[in-house]
C-alpha positions in Angstrom: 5.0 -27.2 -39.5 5.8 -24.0 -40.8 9.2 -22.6 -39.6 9.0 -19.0 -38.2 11.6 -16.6 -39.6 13.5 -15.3 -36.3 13.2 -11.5 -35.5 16.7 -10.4 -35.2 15.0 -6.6 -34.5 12.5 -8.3 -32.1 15.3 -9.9 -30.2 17.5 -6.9 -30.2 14.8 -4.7 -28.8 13.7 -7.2 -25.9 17.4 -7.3 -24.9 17.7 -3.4 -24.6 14.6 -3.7 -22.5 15.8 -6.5 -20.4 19.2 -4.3 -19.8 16.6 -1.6 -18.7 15.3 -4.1 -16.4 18.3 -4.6 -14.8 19.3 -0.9 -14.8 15.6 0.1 -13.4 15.7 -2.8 -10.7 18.9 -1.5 -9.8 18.0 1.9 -9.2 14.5 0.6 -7.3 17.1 -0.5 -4.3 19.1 2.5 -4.3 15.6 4.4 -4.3 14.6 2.7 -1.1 18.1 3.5 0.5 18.0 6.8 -0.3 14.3 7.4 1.5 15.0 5.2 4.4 18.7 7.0 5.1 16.9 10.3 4.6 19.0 11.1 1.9 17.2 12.6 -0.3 15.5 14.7 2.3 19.1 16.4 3.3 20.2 16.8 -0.5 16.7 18.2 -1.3 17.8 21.3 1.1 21.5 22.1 0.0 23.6 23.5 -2.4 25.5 21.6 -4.9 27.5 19.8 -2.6 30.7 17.0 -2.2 29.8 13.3 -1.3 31.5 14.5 2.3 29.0 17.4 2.7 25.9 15.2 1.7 27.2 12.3 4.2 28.2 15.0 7.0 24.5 16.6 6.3 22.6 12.9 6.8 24.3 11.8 9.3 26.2 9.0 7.2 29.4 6.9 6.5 31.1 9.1 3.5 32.2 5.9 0.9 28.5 4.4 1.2 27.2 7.7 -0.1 29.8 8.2 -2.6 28.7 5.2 -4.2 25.4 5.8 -3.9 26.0 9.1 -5.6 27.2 7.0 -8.3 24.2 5.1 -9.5 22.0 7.8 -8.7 24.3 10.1 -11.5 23.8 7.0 -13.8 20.5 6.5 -13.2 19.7 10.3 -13.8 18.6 11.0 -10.4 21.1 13.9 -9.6 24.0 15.9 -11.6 27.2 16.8 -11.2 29.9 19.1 -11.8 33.0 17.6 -12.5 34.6 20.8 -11.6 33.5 21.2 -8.6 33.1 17.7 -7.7 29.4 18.8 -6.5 26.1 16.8 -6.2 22.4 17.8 -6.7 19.1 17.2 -6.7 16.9 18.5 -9.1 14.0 20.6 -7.7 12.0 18.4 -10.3 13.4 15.4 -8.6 13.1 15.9 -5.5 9.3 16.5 -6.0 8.8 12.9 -6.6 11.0 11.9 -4.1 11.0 13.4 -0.4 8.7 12.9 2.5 8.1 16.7 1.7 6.5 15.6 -1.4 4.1 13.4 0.0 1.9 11.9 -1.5 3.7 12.4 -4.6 7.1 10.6 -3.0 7.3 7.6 -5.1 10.5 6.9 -3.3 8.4 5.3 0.1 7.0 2.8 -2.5 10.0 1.8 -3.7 11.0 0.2 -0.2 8.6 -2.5 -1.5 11.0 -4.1 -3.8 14.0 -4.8 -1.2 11.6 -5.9 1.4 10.0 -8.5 -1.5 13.1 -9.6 -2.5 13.9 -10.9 0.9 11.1 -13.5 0.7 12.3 -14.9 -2.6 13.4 -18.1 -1.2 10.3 -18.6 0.5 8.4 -17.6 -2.5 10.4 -20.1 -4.7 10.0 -22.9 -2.6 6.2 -22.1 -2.5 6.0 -22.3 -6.5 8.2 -25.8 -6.3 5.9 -27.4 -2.8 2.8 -24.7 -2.9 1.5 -23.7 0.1 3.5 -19.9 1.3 5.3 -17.3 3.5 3.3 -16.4 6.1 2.8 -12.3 7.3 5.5 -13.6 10.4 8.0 -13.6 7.3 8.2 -10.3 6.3 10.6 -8.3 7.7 9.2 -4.2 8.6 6.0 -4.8 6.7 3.6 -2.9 8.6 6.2 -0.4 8.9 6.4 0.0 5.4 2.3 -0.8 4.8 1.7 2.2 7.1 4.0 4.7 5.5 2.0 3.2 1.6 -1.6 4.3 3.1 -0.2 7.5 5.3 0.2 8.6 1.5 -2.3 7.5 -0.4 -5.8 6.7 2.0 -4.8 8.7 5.0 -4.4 12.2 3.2 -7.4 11.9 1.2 -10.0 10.1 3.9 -11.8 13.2 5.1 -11.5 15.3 1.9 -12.4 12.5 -0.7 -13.2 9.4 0.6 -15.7 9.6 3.3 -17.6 12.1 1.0 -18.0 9.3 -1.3 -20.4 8.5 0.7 -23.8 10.5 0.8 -24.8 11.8 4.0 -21.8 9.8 5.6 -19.8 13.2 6.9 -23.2 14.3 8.4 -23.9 11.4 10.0 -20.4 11.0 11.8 -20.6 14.8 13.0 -23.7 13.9 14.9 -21.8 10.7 16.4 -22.2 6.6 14.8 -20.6 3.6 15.6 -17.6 2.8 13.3 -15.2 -0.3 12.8 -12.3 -0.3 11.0 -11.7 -3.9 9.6 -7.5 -4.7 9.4 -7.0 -1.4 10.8 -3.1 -2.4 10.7 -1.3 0.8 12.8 -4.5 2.5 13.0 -3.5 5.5 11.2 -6.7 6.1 9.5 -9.3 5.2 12.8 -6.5 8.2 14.7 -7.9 10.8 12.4 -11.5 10.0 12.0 -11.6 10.1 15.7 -10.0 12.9 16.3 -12.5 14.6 13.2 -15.5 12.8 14.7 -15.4 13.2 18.5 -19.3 12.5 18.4 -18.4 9.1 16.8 -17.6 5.8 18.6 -14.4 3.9 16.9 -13.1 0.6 17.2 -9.9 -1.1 15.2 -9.8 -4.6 14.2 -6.7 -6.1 13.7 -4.9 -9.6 13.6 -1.1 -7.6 14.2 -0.4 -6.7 17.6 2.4 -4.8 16.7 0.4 -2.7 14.4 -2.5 -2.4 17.2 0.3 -1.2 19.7 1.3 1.5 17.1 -2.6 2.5 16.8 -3.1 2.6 20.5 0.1 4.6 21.3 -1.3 7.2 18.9 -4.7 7.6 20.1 -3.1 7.8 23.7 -0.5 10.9 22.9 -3.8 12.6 21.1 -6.5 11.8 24.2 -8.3 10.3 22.1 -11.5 8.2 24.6 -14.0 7.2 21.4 -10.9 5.2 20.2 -10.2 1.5 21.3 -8.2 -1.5 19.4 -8.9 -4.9 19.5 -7.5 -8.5 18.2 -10.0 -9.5 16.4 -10.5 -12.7 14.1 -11.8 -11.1 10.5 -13.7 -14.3 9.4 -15.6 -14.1 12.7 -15.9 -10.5 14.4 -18.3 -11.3 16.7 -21.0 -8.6 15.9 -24.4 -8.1 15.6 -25.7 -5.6 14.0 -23.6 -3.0 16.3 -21.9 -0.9 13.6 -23.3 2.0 11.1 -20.3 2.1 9.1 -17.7 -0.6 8.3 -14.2 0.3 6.5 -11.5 -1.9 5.2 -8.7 0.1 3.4 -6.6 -2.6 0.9 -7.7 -5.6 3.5 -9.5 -8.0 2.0 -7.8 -9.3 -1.0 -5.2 -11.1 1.4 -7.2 -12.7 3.8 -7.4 -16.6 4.1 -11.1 -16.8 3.8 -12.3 -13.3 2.3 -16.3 -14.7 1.7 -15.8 -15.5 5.7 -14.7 -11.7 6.4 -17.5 -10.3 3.9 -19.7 -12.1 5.5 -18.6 -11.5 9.3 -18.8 -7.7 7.9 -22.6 -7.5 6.8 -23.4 -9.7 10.3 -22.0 -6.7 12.3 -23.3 -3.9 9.9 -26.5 -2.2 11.0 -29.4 -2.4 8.6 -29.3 0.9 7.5 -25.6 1.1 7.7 -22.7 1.5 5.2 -19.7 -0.6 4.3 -16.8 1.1 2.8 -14.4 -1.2 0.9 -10.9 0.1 -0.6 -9.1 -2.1 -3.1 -6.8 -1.9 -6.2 -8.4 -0.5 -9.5 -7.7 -3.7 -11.7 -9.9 -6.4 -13.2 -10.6 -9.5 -12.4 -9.6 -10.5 -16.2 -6.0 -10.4 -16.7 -6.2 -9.0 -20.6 -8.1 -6.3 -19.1 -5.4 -4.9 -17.4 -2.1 -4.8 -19.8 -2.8 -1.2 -19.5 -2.6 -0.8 -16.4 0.0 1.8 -15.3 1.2 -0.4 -12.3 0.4 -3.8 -13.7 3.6 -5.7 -13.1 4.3 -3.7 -9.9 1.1 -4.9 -8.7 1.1 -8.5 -9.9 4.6 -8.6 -8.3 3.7 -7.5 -4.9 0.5 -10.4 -5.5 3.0 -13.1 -5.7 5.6 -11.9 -3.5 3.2 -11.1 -0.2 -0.7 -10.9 -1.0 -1.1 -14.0 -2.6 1.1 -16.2 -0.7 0.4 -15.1 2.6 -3.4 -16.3 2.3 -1.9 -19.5 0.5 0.5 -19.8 3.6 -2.5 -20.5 6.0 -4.5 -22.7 3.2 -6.3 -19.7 2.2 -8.3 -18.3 -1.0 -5.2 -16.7 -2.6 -7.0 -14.2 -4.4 -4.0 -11.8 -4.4 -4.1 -8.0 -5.3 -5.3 -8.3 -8.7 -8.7 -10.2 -7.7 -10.3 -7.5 -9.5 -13.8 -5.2 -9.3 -16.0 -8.2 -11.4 -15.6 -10.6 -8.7 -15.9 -8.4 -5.6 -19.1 -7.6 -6.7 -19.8 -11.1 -7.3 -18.2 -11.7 -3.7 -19.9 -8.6 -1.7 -23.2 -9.7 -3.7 -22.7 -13.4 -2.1 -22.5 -12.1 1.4 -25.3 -10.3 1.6 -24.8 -6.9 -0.1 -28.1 -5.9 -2.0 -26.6 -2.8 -3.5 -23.2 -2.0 -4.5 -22.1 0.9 -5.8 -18.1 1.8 -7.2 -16.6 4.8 -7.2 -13.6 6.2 -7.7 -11.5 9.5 -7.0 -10.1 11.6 -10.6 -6.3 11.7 -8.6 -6.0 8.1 -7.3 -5.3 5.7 -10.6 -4.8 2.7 -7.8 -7.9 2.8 -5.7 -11.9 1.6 -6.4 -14.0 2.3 -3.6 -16.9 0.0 -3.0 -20.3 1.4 -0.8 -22.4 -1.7 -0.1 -25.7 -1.4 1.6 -27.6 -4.7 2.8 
């Protein structure tokens, strides 16, 4: 056996990333604290200002923001004057992360890294006995799920995504039948119906606290061509009743995903549409080291969409399952014609139109 010479260089560099690691993973926390306090919303409107004035202008405890001052000076976030003993937040900054900035506020995402970590036990135990955490286990995840697509789907549904579609705008103007498949909080069904008051709506969803969220909303906004409905994915219950079908980042974590694909074309009309959102990846793992979210992405596969289909004895595909083998999927349940597009600002996203 030939002895390898060791990389002292190689060494030294993956230990200046690893520090980065723990510097970044750091500052991921403190990101999440800062959106969820509101705190860089209230420094994103003031003057250089003391830790008192910041804490006095969110409505917080004076010592916790001083220290979160402190790894957000650290961690480049904000600058100071020693002089004056001021804080503040870049214009530049603060672009990427208020609810102002939306869609751009990267800060909402980072709320996903806390609320992993608290399922690390679970998710360690899982990798020891298999099996996994079920959805019951995670702590403000629809919360959190609803505030991801309120940036991402919801702003660009009736400008960009349902134009994808040919004809699709045109035909919802003059009034279709429309399910929403895992509809979650309903977010997305609350403005096509409002858009489309010729259309018929109904939301699909296994969370009743997310359905409670969707149905408060269409009550405030009158909104009688919207109803919501526990509903089993794998078996809907359908018929043919439905000219277009949606799922928006759904199907990756179900238990039995061919079941849901399946239950889908059963309920879809002959000459209707199925609109499928999922993550831009591929199904092969080499395919996707350059992916610009790739270990965010695997991460939040492990740590929820994996194991919560793997909690129930399901498929496990997780996030990255990939476009070659949801065609091969949607083909199997009884999709003739598939075609995948996808939208010049949205690097996450692949949008699948499947036609029986």
């Amino acid at each position: 056996m030939t002895e390898q010479k060791f990389d002292d260089a190689k060494a030294e560099a993956f230990g200046d990333r690893l520090m980065d690691m723990l510097n970044l993973g750091s500052l991921a926390l403190m990101t999440s604290i800062g959106h969820r306090t509101g705190l860089f919303d209230s420094m994103a409107g003031l003057a250089p200002s003391t830790s008192q004035q910041i804490a006095d202008a969110a409505g917080l405890n004076e010592r916790y923001v001083r220290e979160w001052l402190g790894a957000m000076l650290t961690g480049g976030f904000v600058e100071y004057s020693a002089d004056s003993k001021t804080y503040s937040l870049p214009a530049e900054h603060a672009a990427l992360l208020t609810r102002d900035a939306s869609p751009d506020n990267i800060a909402a995402f980072a709320q996903y890294i806390p609320l992993l970590g608290s399922v690390e036990d679970g998710i360690v135990d899982a990798f020891k006995n298999g099996g996994g955490v079920p959805y019951s286990g995670f702590p403000r995840f629809q919360e959190v799920m609803a505030e991801d697509s309120g940036q991402t789907v919801v702003p660009a549904l009736l400008s960009h995504i349902l134009p994808l579609g040919d004809g699709l705008v045109a035909r919802l103007e003059a009034g279709i039948d429309v399910l929403d498949v895992g509809c979650g909080a309903g977010r997305a069904l609350n403005i096509m119906a409002a858009e489309f008051p010729n259309s018929r709506f109904t939301g699909s969803d296994i969370s009743e606290e997310g359905l409670g969220i969707g149905r408060a909303a269409a009550s405030k906004n009158g909104l009688n061509n919207l109803k919501f409905e526990v509903g089993d994915a794998t078996d809907l219950g359908y018929s043919e009743e439905f000219d277009l079908i949606t799922t928006f980042d759904a199907v990756h974590d179900q238990a039995d995903p061919d079941a849901v694909l399946a239950s889908i074309a059963r309920a879809l009309r002959n000459d209707g549409l199925y609109l499928m959102q999922d993550i831009k990846a591929s199904s092969e793992v080499q395919n996707n080291v350059e992916h610009p979210a790739g270990p965010f992405l695997y991460t939040i596969s492990t740590m929820h969409c994996m194991t919560v289909s793997l909690a129930v004895d399901g498929k496990g595909l997780g996030t990255m399952w990939g476009h070659e083998l949801a065609l091969e999927m949607l083909g199997d349940a009884g999709f003739a014609n598939v075609e995948v597009k996808q939208l010049e600002h949205d690097f996450q996203n692949e949008y699948f139109l499947s036609t029986k």
